[in-house]
C-alpha positions as CSV (number, residue, x, y, z in Angstrom):
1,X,15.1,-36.5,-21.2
2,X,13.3,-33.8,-19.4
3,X,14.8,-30.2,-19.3
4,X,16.9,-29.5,-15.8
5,X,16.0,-25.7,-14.2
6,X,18.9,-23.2,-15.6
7,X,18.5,-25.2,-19.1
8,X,17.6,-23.0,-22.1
9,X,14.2,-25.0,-21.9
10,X,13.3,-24.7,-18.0
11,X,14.5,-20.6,-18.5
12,X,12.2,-19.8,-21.9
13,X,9.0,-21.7,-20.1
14,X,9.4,-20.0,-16.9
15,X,10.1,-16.5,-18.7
16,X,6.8,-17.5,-21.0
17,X,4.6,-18.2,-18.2
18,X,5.7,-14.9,-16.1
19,X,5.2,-12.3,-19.3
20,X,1.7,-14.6,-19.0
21,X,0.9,-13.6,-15.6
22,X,2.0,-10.2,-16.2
23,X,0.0,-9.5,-19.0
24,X,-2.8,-10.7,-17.2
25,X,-2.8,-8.5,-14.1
26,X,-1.6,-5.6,-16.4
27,X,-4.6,-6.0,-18.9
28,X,-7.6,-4.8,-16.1
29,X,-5.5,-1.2,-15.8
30,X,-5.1,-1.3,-19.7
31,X,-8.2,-1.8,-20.1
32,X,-9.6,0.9,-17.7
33,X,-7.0,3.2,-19.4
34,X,-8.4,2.7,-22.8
35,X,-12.0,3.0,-21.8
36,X,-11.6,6.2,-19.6
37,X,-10.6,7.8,-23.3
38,X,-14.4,6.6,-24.6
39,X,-17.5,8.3,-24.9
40,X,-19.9,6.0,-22.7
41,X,-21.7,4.7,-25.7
42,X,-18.2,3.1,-26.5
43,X,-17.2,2.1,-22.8
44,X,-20.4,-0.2,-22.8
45,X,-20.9,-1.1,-26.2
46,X,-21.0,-4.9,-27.2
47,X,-19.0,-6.6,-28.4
48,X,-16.5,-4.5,-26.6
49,X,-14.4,-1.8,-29.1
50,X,-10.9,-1.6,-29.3
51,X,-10.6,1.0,-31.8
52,X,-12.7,4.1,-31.4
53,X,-12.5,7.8,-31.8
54,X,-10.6,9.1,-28.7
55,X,-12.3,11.7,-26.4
56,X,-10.6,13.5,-23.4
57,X,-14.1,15.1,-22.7
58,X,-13.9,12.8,-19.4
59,X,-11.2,13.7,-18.2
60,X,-12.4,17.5,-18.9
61,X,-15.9,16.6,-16.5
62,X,-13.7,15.4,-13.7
63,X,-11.9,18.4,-13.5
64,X,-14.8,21.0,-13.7
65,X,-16.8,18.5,-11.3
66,X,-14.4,17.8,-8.4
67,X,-11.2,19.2,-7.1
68,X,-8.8,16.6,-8.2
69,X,-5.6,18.7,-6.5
70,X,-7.4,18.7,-3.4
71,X,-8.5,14.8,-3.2
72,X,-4.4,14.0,-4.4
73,X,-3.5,16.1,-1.6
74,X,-5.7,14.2,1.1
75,X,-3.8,10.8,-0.2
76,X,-0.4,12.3,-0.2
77,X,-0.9,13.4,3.4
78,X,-2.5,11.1,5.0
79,X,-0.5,7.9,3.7
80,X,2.8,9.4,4.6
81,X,1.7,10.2,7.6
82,X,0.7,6.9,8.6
83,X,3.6,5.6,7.3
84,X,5.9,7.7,9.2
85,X,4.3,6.9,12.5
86,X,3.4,3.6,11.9
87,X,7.6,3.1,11.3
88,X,7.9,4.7,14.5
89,X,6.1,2.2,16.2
90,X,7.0,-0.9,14.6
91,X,10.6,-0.1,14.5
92,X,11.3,-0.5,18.3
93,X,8.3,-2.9,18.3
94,X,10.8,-5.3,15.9
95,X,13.5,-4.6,17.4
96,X,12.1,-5.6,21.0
97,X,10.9,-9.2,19.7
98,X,13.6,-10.0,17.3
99,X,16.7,-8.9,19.5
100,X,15.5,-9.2,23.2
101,X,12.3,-12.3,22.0
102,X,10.8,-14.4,25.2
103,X,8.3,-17.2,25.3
104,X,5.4,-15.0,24.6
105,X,7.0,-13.1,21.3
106,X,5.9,-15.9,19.0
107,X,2.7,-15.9,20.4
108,X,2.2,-11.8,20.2
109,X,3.1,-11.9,16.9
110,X,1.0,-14.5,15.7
111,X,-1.9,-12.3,18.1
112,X,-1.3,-9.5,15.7
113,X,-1.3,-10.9,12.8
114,X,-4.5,-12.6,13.4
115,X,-5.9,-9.0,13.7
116,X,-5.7,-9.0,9.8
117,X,-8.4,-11.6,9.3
118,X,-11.3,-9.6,10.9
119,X,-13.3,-8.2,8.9
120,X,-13.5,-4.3,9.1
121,X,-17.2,-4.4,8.5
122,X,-17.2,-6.3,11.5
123,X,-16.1,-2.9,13.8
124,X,-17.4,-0.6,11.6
125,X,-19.4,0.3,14.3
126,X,-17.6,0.9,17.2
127,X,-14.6,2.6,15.8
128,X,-17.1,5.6,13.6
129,X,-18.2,6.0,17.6
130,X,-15.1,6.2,18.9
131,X,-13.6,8.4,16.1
132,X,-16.8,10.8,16.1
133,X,-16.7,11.0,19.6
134,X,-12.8,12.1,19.7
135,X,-14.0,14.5,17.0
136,X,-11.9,13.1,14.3
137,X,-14.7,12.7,11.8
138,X,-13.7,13.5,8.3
139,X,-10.1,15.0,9.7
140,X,-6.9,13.2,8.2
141,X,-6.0,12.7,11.9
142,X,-8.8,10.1,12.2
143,X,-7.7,8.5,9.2
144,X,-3.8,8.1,10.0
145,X,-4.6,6.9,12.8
146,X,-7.2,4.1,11.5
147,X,-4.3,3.1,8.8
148,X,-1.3,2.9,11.4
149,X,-3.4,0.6,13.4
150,X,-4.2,-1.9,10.5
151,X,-0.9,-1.5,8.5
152,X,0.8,-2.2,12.1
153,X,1.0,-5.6,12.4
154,X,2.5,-5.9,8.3
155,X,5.0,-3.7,9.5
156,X,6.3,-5.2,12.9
157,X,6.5,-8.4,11.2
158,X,8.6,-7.4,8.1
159,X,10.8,-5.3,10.2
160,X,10.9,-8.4,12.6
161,X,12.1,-10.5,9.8
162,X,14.6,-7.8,8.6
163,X,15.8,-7.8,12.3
164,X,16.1,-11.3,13.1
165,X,18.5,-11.8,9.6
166,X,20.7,-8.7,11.7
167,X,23.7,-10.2,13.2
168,X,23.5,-9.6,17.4
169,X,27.0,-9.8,18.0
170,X,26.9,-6.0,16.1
171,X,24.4,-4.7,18.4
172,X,26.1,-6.2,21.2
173,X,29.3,-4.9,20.6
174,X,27.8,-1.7,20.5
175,X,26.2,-1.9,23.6
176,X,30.1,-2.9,24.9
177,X,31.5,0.0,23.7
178,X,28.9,2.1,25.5
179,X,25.5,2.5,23.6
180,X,22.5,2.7,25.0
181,X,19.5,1.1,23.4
182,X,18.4,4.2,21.5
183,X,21.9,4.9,20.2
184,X,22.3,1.1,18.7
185,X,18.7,1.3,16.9
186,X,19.8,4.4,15.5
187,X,23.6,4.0,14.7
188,X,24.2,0.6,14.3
189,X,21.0,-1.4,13.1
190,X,18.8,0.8,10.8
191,X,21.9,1.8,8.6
192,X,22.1,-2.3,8.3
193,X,18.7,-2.9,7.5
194,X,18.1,0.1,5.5
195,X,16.7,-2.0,2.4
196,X,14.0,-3.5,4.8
197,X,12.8,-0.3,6.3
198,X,12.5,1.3,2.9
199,X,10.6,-1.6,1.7
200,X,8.3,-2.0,4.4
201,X,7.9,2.0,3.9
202,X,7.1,1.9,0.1
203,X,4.7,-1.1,1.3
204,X,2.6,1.1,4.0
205,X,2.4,4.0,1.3
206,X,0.3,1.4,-1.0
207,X,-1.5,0.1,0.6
208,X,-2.6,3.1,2.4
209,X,-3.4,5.2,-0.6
210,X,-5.7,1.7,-1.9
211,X,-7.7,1.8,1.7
212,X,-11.4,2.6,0.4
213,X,-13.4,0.8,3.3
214,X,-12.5,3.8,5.9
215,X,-11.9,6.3,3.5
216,X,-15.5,5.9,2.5
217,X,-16.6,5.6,6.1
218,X,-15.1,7.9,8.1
219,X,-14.5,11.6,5.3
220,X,-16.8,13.2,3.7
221,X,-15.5,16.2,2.2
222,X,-12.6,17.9,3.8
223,X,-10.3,14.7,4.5
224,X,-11.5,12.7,1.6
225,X,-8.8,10.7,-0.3
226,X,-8.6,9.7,-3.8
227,X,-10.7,6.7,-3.1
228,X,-14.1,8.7,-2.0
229,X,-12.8,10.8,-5.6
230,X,-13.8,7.8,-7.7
231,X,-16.5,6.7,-5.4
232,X,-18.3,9.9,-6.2
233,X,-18.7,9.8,-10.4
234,X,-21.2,6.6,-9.0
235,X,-24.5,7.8,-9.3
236,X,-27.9,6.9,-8.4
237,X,-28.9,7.1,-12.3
238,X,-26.0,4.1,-12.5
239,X,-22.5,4.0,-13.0
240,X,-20.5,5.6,-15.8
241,X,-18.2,4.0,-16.9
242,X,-16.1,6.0,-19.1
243,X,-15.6,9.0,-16.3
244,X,-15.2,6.3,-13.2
245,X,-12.7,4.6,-15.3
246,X,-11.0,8.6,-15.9
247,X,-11.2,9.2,-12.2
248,X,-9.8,5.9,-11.4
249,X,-7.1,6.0,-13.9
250,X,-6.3,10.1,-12.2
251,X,-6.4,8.2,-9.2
252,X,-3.8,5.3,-9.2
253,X,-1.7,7.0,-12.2
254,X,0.6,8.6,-8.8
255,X,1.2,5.7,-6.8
256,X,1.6,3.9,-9.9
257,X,4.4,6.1,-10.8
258,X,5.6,6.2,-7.4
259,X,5.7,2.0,-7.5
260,X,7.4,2.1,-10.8
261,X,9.8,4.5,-9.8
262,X,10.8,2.9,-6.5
263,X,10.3,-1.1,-7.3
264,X,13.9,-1.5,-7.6
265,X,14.2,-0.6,-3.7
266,X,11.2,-2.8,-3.0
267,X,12.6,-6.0,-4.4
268,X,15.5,-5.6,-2.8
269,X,14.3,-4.8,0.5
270,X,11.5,-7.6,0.1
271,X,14.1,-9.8,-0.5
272,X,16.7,-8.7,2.0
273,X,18.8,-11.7,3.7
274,X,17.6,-14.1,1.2
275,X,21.4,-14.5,-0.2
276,X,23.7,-14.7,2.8
């Protein structure tokens, strides 16, 4: 007889092949981890060492090479800035197409979606013209806006998902009892789909402290983000792998931290209106 799902069978398979996964996406930052704590005789030796004599003379380079405070600060600002006014765009954005949709909504969101799969090599280009010509080059202006506008389309369709799972009788009994559109966004309908906004919040913060493509592009020195910080322990002599894999490890230990701390809120949000 085969094993039915919720049977003690089905549940220790599934529960093996998830701490299998795990493990496997875990090990790469393990790994880094261990070898930012080598000298780099030991981070490219062969066969690879697992035990060695610890070092934190790495971590002690970094800090005398590159203001670390500085580069954190960069990432801190300029991803919750993005995110803040990316939510303030996709918010009524949702709300327009999931409460009030017409023939075309499908098709708009479908449109912005598909801006996703061009490549940003592909308007490299034109957008270091336009930003250098607004006199945004290397400012974290020039960078929140390049984030909203490719982290906007994730948004408007999460929040439009959120949305559309939102009763409309609620909103329009509000708008019965007298609430104008603002008032029913704000009173009635983000308090509902609090979980969603969060998530798609925690979401933006991600993935705009990850961004290297534009980061690398567009900064040089004053607006750089933790992304150009690892970028820069590559030299032209090669790459070193003990101190990039210290400044990477300094790099994602925050929003690492941040994603621990807050993944709780993100599952739930992420899975908001699945259980009705």
């Amino acid at each position: 007889m085969t094993a039915r799902a919720g049977e003690p069978g089905t549940n220790w398979l599934a529960g093996a092949i998830g701490w299998i996964v795990a493990l496997a996406m875990f090990f790469p930052i393990f790994w880094m981890v261990l070898a930012s704590f080598k000298t780099e005789v030991d981070a490219v030796a062969t066969p690879p060492r697992l035990f060695f004599p610890p070092t934190t003379e790495n971590y002690a380079e970094i800090f005398q090479r590159a203001d670390y405070l500085a580069f954190a600060w960069n990432s801190i600002a300029i991803s919750v800035g993005a995110t803040i006014v990316t939510l303030l765009l996709a918010v009524p954005s949702a709300f327009a197409m999931a409460f009030y949709p017409t023939s075309r909504t499908r098709g708009t969101l479908l449109w912005m979606l598909s801006t996703k799969m061009l490549p940003a090599v592909g308007v490299l280009m034109p957008i270091y013209l336009l930003i250098r010509g607004a006199g945004l080059l290397d400012t974290k202006a020039g960078l929140i806006i390049i984030y909203v506008l490719s982290n906007l389309p994730i948004a408007v369709w999460m929040l439009f998902t959120f949305f559309r799972e939102t009763p409309k009788d609620i909103i329009e009994a509000s708008r019965i009892d007298g609430a104008n559109v603002r008032q029913a966004i704000a009173h009635v309908l983000l308090p509902l789909v609090t979980p969603g906004i969060a998530s798609t919040a925690l979401l933006s913060i991600i993935l705009c402290w990850n961004e290297a493509f534009w980061s690398l592009n567009l900064t040089a020195h004053d607006a750089a983000p933790l992304t150009a910080f690892i970028a820069s322990f590559s030299a032209p002599q090669g790459l070193f792998w003990a101190k990039l894999s210290a400044a990477s490890t300094l790099a994602i230990a925050p929003i690492l931290v941040f994603g621990w701390a807050s993944q709780r809120q993100l599952v739930r949000g992420l899975t908001f209106g699945a259980v009705k």
